[in-house]
N, C-alpha and C positions, 0 to 999 in steps of 0.2 A: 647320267640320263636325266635327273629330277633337274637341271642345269640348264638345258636344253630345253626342254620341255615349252618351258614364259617363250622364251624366242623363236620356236617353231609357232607357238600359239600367234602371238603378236603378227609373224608374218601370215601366216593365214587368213586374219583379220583385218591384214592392211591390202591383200589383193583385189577384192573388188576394189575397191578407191584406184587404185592404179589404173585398173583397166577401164573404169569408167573415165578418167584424166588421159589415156591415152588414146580411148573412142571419141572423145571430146574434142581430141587435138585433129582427128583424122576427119571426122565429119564436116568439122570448120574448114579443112585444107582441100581434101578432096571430093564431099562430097557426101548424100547417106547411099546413093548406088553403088558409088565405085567404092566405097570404104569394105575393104574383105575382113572377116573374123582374123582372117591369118596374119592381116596386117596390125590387129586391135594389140592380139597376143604380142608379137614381134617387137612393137612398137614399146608395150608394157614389160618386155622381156621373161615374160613366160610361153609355153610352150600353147597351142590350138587345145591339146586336149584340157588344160588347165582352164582356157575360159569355157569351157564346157560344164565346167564342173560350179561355174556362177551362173552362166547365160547361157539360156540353149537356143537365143537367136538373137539378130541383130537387130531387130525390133525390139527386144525384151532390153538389151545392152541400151538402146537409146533414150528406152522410158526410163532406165536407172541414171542419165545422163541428167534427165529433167526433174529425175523426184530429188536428187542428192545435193542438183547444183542450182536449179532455179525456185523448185517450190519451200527450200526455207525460208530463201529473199521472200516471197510471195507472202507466207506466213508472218516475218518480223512487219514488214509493209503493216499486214492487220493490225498487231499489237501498238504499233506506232500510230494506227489512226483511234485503236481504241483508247489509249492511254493521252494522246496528245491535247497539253493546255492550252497553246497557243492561236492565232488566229489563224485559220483556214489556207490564207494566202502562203503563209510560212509551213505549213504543213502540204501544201502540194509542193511546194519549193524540194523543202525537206525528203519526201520521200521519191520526187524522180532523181533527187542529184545520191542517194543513198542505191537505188537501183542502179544507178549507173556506176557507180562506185564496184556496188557489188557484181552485174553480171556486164552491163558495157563496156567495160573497162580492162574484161580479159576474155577467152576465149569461150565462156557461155552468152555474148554480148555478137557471136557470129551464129548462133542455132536460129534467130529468125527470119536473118538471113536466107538461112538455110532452108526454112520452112517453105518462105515463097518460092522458091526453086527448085521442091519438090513435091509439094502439097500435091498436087495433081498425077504426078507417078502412083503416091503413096496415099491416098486418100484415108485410110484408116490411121496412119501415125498422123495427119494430119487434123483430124480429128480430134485425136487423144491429146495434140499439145493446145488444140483450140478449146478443148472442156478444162486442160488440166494449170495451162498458163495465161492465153487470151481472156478466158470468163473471171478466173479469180484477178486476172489485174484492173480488167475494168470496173472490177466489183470497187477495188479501192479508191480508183478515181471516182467513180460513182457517190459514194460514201462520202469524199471530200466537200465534189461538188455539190451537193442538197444540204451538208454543214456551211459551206459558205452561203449559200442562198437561203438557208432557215434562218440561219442571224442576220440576215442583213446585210451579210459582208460583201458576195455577190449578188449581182443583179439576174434576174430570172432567164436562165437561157434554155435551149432545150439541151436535155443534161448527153443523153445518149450520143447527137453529134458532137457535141462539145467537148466529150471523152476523146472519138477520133482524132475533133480536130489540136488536143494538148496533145495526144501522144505521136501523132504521125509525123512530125519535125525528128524527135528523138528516134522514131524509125527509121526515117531516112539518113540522120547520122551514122547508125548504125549497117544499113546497106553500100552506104557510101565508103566507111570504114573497111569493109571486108568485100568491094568489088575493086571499085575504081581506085580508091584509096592505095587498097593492096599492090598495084598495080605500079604505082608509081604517080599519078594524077593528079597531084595535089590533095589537100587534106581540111580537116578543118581543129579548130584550137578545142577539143570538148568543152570545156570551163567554158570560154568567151561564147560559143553556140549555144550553149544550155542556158546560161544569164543571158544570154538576149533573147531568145526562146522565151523562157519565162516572162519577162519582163515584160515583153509585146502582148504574153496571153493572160498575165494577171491584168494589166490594164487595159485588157476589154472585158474582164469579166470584174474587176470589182466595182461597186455600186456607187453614183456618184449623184450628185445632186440635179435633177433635170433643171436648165436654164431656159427662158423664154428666147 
């Protein structure tokens, strides 16, 4: 029995992770209305009563979706802009192609997707992902942008549009990814989108010498 014991434990400790990895999978595919509990379990290969015994709804399953798989990215993002020595321009670089590394690039890189096509059903999880991942990511760009503009490195723009307007390309990759993309519609190269993205928006925003 004392043998058993670590590996009953272990497994216990590893079911929520499954079932949030399995809700993850199903909300990205089908949807957060049509996604059923019965399908979360199935999918995760435990029984309905089993996720009961983590989640007692499928709101509560979604916000474990966003605290386990998007708000650590959000958190390293901070350490990264507090800790970072390099020049401003390098550290927006840095931290969108890390973002996308970490959630564009697999199946938490389709939940904002997700958001726009249900915000209005759902207006409370809507909400909770706009206080819990929209506010803290602009916070970081925010951050960046007044470090490159305090040194000098950019030139003074208004910071709040200018947030919209760096991150809304890398939105639309990601809508495109998981509509049309999905679909068959052609695609686009992440890498090549992201470096020309950038490229186009640090050279309107870094600081340059005014000519007559």
């Amino acid at each position: 029995m004392d043998t058993l014991a670590p590996s009953r434990q272990r497994r216990k400790q590893a079911r929520p992770a499954e079932l949030t990895a399995a809700a993850l999978e199903l909300f990205v595919e089908k949807g957060f209305a049509a996604t059923r509990l019965e399908d979360v379990a199935a999918r995760a290969g435990v029984s309905k009563g089993t996720l009961y015994l983590y989640f007692d709804s499928k709101e509560a399953l979604f916000k474990a979706v966003i605290q386990e798989g998007i708000v650590p990215v959000l958190e390293q993002g901070a350490d990264l802009v507090d800790s970072y020595q390099g020049s401003s321009a390098e550290l927006l670089r840095t931290l969108i192609r890390e973002w996308w590394l970490r959630v564009g690039a697999n199946h938490l890189g389709g939940v904002p997707k997700l958001m726009i096509s249900e915000a209005r059903n759902f207006p409370q999880l809507a909400a909770y992902y706009n206080d819990t991942v929209i506010t803290r990511g602009r916070e970081l760009l925010r951050r960046i942008l007044l470090r490159g503009i305090g040194g000098g490195e950019f030139r003074a723009v208004d910071v709040e549009t200018a947030i919209d307007v760096i991150f809304a390309p890398v939105l639309m990759l990601l809508i495109w990814r998981y509509s049309l993309g999905a679909c068959g519609c052609g695609g686009h190269d992440p890498e090549l989108y992201l470096h020309t993205h950038l490229d186009l928006a640090l050279h309107g925003l870094v600081a340059r010498e005014v000519r007559p």
